[in-house]
C-alpha positions as CSV (number, residue, x, y, z in Angstrom):
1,X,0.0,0.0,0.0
2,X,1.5,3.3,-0.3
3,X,1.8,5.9,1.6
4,X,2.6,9.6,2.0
5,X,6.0,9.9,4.2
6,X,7.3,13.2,5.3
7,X,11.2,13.3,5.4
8,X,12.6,15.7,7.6
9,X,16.4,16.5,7.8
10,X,18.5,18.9,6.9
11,X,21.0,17.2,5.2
12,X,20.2,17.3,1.5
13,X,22.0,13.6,0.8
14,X,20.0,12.1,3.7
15,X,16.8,13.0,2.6
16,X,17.5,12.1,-0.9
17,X,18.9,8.6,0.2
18,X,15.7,8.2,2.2
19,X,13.5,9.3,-1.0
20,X,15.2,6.9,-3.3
21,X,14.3,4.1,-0.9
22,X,10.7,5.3,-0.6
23,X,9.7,6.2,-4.0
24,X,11.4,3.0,-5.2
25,X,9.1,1.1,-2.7
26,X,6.2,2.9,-4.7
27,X,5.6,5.6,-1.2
28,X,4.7,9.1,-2.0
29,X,7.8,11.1,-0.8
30,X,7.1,15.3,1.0
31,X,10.2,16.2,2.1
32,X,11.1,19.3,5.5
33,X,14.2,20.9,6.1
34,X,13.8,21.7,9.3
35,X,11.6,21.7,12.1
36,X,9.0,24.3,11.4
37,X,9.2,23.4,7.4
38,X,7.9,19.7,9.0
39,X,5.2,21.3,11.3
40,X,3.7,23.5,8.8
41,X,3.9,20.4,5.7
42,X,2.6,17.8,8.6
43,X,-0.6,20.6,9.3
44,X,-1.1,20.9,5.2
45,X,-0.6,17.7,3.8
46,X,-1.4,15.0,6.6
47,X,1.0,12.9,6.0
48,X,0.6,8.8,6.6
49,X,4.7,8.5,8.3
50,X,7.2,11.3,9.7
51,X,10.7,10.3,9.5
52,X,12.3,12.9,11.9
53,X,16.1,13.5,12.2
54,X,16.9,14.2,15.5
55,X,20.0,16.9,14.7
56,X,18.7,20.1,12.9
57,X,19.3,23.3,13.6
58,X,16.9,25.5,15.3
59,X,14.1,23.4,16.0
60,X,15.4,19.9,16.5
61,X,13.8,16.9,16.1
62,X,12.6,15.8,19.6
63,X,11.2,19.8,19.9
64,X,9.6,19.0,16.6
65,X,8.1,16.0,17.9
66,X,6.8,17.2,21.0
67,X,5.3,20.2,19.1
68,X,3.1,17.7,16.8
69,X,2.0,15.7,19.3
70,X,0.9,18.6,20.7
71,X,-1.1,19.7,17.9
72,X,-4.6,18.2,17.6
73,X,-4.3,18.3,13.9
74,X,-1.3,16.2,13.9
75,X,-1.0,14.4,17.1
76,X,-1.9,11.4,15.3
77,X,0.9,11.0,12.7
78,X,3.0,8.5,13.8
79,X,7.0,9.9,13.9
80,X,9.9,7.9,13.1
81,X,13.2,8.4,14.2
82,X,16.0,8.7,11.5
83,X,19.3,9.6,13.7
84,X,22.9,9.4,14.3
85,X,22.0,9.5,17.6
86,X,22.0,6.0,18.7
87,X,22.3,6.6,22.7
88,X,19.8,3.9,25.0
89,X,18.6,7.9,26.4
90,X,18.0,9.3,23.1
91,X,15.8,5.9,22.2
92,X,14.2,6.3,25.8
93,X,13.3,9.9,25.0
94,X,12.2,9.7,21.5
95,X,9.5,6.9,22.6
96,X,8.7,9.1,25.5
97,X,7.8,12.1,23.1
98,X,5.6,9.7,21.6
99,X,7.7,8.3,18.9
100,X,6.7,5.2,17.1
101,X,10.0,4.1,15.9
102,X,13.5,4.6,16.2
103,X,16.6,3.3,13.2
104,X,20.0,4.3,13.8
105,X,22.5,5.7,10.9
106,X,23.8,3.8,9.0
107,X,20.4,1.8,8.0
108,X,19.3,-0.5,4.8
109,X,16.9,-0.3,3.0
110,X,14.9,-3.5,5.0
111,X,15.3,-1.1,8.3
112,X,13.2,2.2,6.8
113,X,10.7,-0.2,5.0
114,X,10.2,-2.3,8.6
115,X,9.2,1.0,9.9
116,X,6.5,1.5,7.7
117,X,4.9,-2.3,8.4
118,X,3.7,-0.8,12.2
């Protein structure tokens, strides 16, 4: 089934890896910069997935999190971490924001599609 995934990260070659995967897996592929880019696509589009970065500037992605879960409009939408940050407290906090899922960096393919199955 396909779905609409929201990408959010700030590094350009991440969220293109993460789109090749996606779109090659037949999902339909929104893509954030940063923080407030995600909260404002997440409010207009409704997106089925986030995959959330954790490092970004400004608004980072556990401040991110916390703000759409927040949100009645998107409180809903299930996040997914997509991090470097690969500490048992950042895992602990991510699920305690709410967070569905958490896949380290590096990842395959099988690990951002597994994400998708919950």
């Amino acid at each position: 089934m396909a779905r609409k995934i929201l990408i959010v990260d700030d590094a350009l070659v991440d969220r293109q890896n993460l789109e090749r995967i996606l779109s090659g897996a037949g999902h339909v592929v929104l893509q954030a910069e940063s923080g407030e880019e995600a909260l404002a696509s997440a409010r207009a589009h409704r997106p089925d997935v986030i995959l959330m970065d954790v490092n970004m500037p400004d608004l980072d992605g556990f401040a991110t999190t916390r703000r759409l879960k927040s949100d009645g409009a998107t409180k809903d939408i299930p996040v997914v971490f997509v991090t470097g940050k690969n500490q048992k407290a950042d895992l602990a906090w991510g699920r305690m924001l709410g967070a569905r899922g958490y896949v380290a960096k590096p990842y395959t393919r099988e690990d951002i599609l597994a994400q998708l199955e919950g």
